[in-house]
N, C-alpha and C positions, 0 to 999 in steps of 0.2 A: 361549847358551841351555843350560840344561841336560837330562841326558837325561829321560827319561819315571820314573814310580817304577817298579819289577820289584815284581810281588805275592810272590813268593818271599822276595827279599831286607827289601822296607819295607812286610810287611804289618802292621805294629807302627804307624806312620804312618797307612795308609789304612784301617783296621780303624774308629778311631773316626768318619773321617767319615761312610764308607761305612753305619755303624749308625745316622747321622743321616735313612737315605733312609727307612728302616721308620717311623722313628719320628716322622720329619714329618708322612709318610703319614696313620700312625694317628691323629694329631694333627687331622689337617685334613679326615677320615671320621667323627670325631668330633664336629667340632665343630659347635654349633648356628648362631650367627651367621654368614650368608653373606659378611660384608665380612672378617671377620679367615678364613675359610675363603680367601678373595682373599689376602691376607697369608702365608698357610699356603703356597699354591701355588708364587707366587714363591720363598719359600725353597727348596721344593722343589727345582724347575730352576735354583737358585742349587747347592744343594747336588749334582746331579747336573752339571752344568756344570762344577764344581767337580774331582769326582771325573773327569770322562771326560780333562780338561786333564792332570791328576797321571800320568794313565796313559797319556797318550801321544797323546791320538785328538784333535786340535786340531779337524780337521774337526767331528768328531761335538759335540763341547762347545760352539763355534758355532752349530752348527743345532740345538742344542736350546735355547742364550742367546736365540737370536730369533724359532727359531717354537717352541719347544715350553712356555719361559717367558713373550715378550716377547709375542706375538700370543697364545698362548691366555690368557694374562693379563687383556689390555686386550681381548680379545673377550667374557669372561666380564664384565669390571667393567661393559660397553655391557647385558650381558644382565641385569647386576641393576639397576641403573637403571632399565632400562625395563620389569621384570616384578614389582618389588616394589612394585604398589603396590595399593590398594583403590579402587575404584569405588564411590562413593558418592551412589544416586541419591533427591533432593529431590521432596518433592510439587512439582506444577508450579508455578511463580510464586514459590516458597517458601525464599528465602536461608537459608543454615547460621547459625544463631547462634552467638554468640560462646560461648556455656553449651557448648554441643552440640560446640563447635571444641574448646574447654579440654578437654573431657575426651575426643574421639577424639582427638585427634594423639600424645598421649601413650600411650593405650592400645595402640593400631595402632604406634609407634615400641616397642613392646615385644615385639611377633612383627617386628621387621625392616620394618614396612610405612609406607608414605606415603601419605595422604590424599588423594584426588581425588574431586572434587566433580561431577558429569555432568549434565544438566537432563532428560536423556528418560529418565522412570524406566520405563518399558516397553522402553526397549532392553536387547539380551541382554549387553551389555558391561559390566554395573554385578555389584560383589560382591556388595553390599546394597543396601537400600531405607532410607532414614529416615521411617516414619510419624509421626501426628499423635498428643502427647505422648510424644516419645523414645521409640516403638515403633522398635525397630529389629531390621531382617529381615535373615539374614545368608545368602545361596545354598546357599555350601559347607557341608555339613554336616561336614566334616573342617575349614573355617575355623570356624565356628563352637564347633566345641570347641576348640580352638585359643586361640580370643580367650576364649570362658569362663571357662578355666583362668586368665587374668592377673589380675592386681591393678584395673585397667580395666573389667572388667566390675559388681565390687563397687562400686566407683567409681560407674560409670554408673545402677549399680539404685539408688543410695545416691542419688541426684539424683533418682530418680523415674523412671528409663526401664526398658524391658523389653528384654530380648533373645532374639529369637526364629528359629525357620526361615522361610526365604522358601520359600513356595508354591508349587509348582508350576502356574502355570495353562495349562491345554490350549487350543489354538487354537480359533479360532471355529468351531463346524461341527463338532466332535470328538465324536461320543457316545460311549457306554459302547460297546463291543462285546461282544455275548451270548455 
């Protein structure tokens, strides 16, 4: 085995990896796509794994290969799966048409998002609402700009549908308070 590098003697060696850690960094605070940000990570603790090994600290380059890349990695990829996606809730009775599929899935794969379809549109767990003639309500008003800004939305008005805020409506029994 050989020894560890000395920063004195091979900082000529460890210089350019060592410039790799900012620069990943920046790289992956940057970037908009959550899944190559997943990519970005990895390198990361690739590249710091890297460097802690070169300089001696076996231990430490270890427990960052496995909890600090390996687990916070595959923790992160379970959290976008399961929070990238849009709720999209149907008048009752009233199946997604194939028109209305063609143009969300691609729209919504343009902010990072997947398509789900939910039947209680009065539940609080829906992004949006789909009204009748491709009226469509969008909650978030920061999602809603969002998806405006795409190529998607042109799309969608181009087909005949509106895109709008979802309502707020106040519980039964709520009046104005004086």
């Amino acid at each position: 085995m050989s020894p560890p590098l000395d920063l004195g003697r091979n900082l000529a060696q460890l210089l350019p990896i060592a410039a790799l850690l900012p620069l990943t960094a920046i790289l992956m605070v940057l970037q908009r796509n959550p899944y190559q940000t997943l990519v970005l990570r990895g390198i990361l603790g690739a590249i710091a794994t890297l460097l802690y090994a070169l300089l001696g600290a076996a231990d430490v380059a270890l427990t960052e290969a496995l909890v600090g890349t390996l687990l916070s990695t595959t923790l992160y990829a379970i959290a976008l799966r399961s929070s990238m996606v849009f709720r999209l809730a149907l008048p009752e009775g009233e199946p997604l048409g194939s028109e209305h599929r063609a143009l969300l899935e691609p729209w919504l794969q343009q902010a990072f998002l997947r398509l789900e379809v939910i039947d209680d549109p009065r539940g609080g767990a829906c992004h949006g609402q789909l009204g009748g003639d491709g009226e469509l309500l969008i909650r978030s008003g920061r999602l809603l700009e969002q998806l405006l800004s795409l190529d998607g939305a042109r799309a969608w008005r181009l087909a005949g549908g509106t895109i709008a805020p979802l309502s707020q409506v106040a519980p039964a029994g709520a009046g104005a308070q004086p």
